[in-house]
N, C-alpha and C positions, 0 to 999 in steps of 0.2 A: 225537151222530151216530147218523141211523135210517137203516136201507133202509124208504123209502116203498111198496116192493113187498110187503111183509108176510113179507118173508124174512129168516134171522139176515143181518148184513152181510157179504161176503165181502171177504176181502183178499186181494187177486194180490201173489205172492212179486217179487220181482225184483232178483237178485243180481249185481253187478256185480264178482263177483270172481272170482279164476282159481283158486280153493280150495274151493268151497262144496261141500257134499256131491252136491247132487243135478243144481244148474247150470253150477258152478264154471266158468269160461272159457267161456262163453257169450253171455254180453252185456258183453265188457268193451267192445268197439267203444259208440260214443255213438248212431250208427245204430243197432245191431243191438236196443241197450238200450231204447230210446226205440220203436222198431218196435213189440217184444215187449210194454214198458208199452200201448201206444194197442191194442192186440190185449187183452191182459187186461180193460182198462177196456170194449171193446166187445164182451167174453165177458161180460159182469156186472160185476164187479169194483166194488167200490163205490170203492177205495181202492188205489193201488198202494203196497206195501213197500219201498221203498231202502236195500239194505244194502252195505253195501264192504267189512266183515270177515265173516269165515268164521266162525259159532260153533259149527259141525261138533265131534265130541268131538276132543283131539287136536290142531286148529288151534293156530298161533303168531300172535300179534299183531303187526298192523302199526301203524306213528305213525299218529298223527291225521292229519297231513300229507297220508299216504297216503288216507288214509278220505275225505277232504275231497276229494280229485280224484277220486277214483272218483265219488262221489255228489253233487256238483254240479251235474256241467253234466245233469247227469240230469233231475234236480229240476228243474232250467231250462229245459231245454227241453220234460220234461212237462207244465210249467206253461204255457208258451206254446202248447201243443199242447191245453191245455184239461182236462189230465188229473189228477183230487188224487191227493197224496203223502203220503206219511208214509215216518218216516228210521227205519230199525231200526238204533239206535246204543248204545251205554253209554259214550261221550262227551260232558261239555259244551260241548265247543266247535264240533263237528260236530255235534250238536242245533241249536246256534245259528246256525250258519252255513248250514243243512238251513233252517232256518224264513224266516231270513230269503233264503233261493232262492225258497222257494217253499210249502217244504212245510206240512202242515197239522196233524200230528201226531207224537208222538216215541211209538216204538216201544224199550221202552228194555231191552232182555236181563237185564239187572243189579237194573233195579227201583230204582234209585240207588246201590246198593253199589259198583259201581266207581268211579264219580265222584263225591260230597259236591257239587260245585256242580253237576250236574243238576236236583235239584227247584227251583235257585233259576231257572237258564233257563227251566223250564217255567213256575213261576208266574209269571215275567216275562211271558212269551208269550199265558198265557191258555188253551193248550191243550190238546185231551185227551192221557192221558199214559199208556200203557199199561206197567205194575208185572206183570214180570214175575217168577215165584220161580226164584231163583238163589243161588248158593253159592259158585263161585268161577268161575273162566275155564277157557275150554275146553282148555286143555292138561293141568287138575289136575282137572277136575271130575267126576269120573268117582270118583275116588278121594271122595269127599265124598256117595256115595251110602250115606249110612249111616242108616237110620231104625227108630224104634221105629212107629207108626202111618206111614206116609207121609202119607195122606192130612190127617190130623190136623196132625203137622207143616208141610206146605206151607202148607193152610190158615193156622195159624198166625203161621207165617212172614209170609206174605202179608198179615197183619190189621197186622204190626208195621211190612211196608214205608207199605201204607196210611196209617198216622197220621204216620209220619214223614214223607210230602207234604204231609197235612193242615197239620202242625207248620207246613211252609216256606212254605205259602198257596196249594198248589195247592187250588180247588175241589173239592169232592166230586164233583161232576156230570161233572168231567172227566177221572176215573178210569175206567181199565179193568185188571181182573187176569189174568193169564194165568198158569198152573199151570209153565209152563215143561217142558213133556213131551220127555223127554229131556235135559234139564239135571241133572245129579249124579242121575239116574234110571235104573233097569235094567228090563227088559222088563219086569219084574213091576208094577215102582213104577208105568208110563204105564199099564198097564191097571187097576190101584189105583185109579188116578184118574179113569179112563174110566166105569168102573165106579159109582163114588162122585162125578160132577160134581155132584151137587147139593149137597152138601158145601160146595167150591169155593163156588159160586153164593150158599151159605148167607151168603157175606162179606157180601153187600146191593151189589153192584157187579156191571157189566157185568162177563163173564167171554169171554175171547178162547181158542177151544181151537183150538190148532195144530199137528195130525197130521204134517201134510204130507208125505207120502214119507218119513218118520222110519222109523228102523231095528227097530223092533218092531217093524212091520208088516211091513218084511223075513222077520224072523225067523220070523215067525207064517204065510208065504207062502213057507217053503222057503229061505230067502236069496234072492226076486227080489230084482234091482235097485233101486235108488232110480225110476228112469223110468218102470218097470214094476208100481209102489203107488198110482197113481190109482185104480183103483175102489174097492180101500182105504181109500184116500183119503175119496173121494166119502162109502162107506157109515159111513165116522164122521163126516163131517160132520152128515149126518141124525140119527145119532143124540145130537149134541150140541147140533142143532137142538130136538129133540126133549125134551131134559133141560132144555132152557132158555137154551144158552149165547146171548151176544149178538151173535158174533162167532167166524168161522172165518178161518183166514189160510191159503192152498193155492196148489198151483204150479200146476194143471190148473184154472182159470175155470171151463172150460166144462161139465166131466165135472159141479163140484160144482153151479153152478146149475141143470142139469138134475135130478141126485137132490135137490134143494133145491124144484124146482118140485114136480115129483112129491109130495113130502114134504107142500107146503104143499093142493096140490089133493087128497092124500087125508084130512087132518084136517079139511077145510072144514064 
């Protein structure tokens, strides 16, 4: 999957839960969800995000059960509305029930560590599978921020989730990794990595970097808000563009395809 515009691909966030850090209760209506989705994809959006649990630090876990009504009729009716999906899940069964709605890609937090039968629904499927680095769930993870190099580490880390999809038959071609910025990470660890994307990138795989209104950026902005980190936002997107990444995931479309065009018209 390319952006044909010679831009990294962007992905519009779109949480359908009533915990999420920065949306939470926002689009749990299927109108308001679906609105928001056809809005992202007509800001740029190459791909819209569906996610039903909260991985906010902190968060408690809801059943599957629950994950699956939330992001269904979603997925369904994005898809009937012309819009691609992709399921931000570390579920196999909500992967699979996501794919077969509609969607087109599993966005997977865990990287497969939560689930064991995830990498076999993906190779089942065919589809790209975005390995994210993770450590544990968001109620405990935090406590899991413990490294000698981080970036080394994650890297790592990320080389080991890598073969172990290879291992189940997912294709190479249909990996993407994502550093997990903010997963068992402290404001130091995301700019570690910020700092060092080429590293990341060094794996030989698309790399997805996903700022988005994350709490560094807070921090590093006086404690704004989560709503209040778009241009934040925006200017690590370019700069990740920039390093190489293949792939940014953000809740403001519009802000980032604009620094994105910019980005791309001034390197020309």
């Amino acid at each position: 999957m390319t952006d044909d515009r010679g831009l990294p691909v962007v992905i519009g966030v779109l949480n359908v839960t009533p915990d999420s850090f920065s949306d939470g209760g926002l689009y749990q209506d299927l109108e308001a969800a679906v609105a928001h989705g056809v809005q992202l994809r007509d800001e740029g959006a190459y791909v819209i995000d569906v996610g039903g649990e909260s991985t906010r630090p902190g968060a408690e876990r809801v059943d599957a059960g629950t994950e699956i009504k939330r992001v269904i009729p979603v997925i369904e009716a994005l898809r009937a509305a012309g819009v691609p999906t992709s399921v931000d899940t570390s579920r196999a069964s909500v992967a699979a029930a996501a794919l077969e709605a509609g969607a087109s890609i599993v966005n997977d937090v865990s990287g497969g560590l939560a689930d064991p039968a995830m990498v076999r629904v993906v190779a089942e499927a065919g589809c790209p599978y975005v390995i994210m680095h993770w450590r544990g769930h968001s109620r405990d993870m935090q406590k899991l921020a413990t490294y000698g190099d981080v970036v080394t580490e994650v890297r790592d880390e990320l080389r080991q989730r890598v073969d172990e999809a290879l291992a189940a038959g997912i294709a190479g071609e249909r990996i993407i990794v994502d550093p997990g910025l903010g997963f068992a990470k402290t404001a130091e660890h995301n700019w570690a990595i910020c700092r060092r994307l080429s590293e990341i990138i060094s794996i030989g795989y698309p790399v997805l970097f996903a700022a988005s209104r994350k709490s560094y950026l807070g921090l590093l902005l006086d404690g704004r808000p989560a709503a209040e980190r778009d241009a934040a936002t925006a200017a690590t997107s370019v700069l990740a563009a920039q390093a190489g990444a293949w792939g940014v995931r953000v809740h403001d479309v519009r802000a980032t395809m604009d620094a994105l065009k910019v980005w791309r018209q001034w390197t020309l």
